[in-house]
Structure formats: C-alpha cells, structure tokens
C-alpha positions as CSV (number, residue, x, y, z in Angstrom):
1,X,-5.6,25.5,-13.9
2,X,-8.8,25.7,-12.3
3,X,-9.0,24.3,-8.6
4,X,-11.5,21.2,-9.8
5,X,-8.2,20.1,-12.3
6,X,-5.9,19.3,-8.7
7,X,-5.8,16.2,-8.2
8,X,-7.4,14.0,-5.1
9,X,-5.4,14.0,-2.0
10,X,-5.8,11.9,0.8
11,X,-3.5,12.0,4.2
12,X,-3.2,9.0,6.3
13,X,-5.8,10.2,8.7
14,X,-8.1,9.5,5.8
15,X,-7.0,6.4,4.3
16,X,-7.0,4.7,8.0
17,X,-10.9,6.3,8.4
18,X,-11.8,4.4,5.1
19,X,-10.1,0.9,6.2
20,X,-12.5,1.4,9.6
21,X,-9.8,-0.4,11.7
22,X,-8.8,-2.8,9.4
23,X,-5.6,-1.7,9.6
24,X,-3.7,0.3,12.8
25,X,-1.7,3.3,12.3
26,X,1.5,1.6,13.9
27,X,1.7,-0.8,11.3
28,X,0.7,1.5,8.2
29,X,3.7,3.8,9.0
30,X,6.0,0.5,9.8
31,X,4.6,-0.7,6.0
32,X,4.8,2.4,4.1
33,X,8.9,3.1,5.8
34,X,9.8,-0.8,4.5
35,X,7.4,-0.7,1.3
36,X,7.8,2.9,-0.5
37,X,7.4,2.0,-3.9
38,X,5.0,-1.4,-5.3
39,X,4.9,-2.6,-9.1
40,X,6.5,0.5,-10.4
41,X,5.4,3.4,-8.6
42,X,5.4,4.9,-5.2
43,X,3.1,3.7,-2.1
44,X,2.4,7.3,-0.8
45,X,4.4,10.8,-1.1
46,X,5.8,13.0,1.5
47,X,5.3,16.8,1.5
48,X,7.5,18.5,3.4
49,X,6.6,16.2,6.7
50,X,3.3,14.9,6.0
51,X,2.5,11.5,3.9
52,X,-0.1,12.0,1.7
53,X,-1.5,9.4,-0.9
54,X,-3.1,9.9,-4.5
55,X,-5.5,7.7,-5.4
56,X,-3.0,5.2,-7.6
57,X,-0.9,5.2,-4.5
58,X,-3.6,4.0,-2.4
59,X,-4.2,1.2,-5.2
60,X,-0.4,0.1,-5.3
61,X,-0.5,0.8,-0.6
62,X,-3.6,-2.0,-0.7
63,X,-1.7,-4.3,-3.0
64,X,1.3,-4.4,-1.3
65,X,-0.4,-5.2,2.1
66,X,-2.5,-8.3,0.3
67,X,0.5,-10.4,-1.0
68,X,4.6,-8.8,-0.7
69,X,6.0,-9.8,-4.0
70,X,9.5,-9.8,-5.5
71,X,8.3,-6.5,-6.9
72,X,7.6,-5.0,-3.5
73,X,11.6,-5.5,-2.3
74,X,10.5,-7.6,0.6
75,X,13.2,-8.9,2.1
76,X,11.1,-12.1,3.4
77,X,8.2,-13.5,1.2
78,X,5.4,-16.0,2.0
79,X,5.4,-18.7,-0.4
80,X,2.3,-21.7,-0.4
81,X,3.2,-24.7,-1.9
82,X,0.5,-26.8,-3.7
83,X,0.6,-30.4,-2.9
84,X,-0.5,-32.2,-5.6
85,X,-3.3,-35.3,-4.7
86,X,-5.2,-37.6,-6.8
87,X,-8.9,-37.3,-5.4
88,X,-10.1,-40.6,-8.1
C-alpha cells in the first residue's frame, strides 16, 4: 500500500476551519456525543482519544445537523405541518 492509497482524514480542528464559524466547537462535540451514527453509518471515528472524520462521515455529520430524522435516533424531532389553503 502506497501512502497516496490512505484514505483522507480530517480532525475536528479542520472540519470547524472549513464551516468558518458556522458552527462552534461546543455544540459539534454536544452533536457528535447524541448523534454518532446518521442513515447507516457513523458521524466521525475515534482513535484512541481523538475524533477524526472521513469524508463520508463528514457527509452523514452535515446531514444530521440540517434535519434530525427518525434515522438519526433523536429523541425529539421537529415536525412542520402544511396547512392546506385554497388561494382561487
């Protein structure tokens, strides 16, 4: 295995330098300790003491933040009703 074949590894220090502030540290680590897996796979990984994220888990991390889910075992869940009107 050559050293370009290893896969992409990003630690939180990263992923919070690419949202730019979108998103604090506080309430990453409070997300990723109630959300550690999203549709099926895991939202980051732990080595040893430090979480680190592949890119896939940074896909499932940014999904679980837009909308919790049943998927995302959230014990609360928004929900938006649509009232139906007739505009004619």
């Amino acid at each position: 295995m050559k050293l370009n074949d290893l896969p992409t590894v990003y630690t939180v220090n990263d992923l919070l330098d690419h949202l730019k502030g979108r998103l604090g540290r506080g309430k990453l680590m409070q997300h990723l300790s109630q959300v550690p897996e999203f549709d099926g796979g895991p939202t980051h990984r732990r080595w040893s003491n430090r979480i680190v994220f592949y890119p896939e888990d940074i896909t499932r991390l940014l999904s679980s933040l837009e909308c919790p889910s049943k998927s995302s075992n959230a014990t609360t869940r928004r929900t938006w009703r649509v009232l139906k009107t007739s505009w004619y």
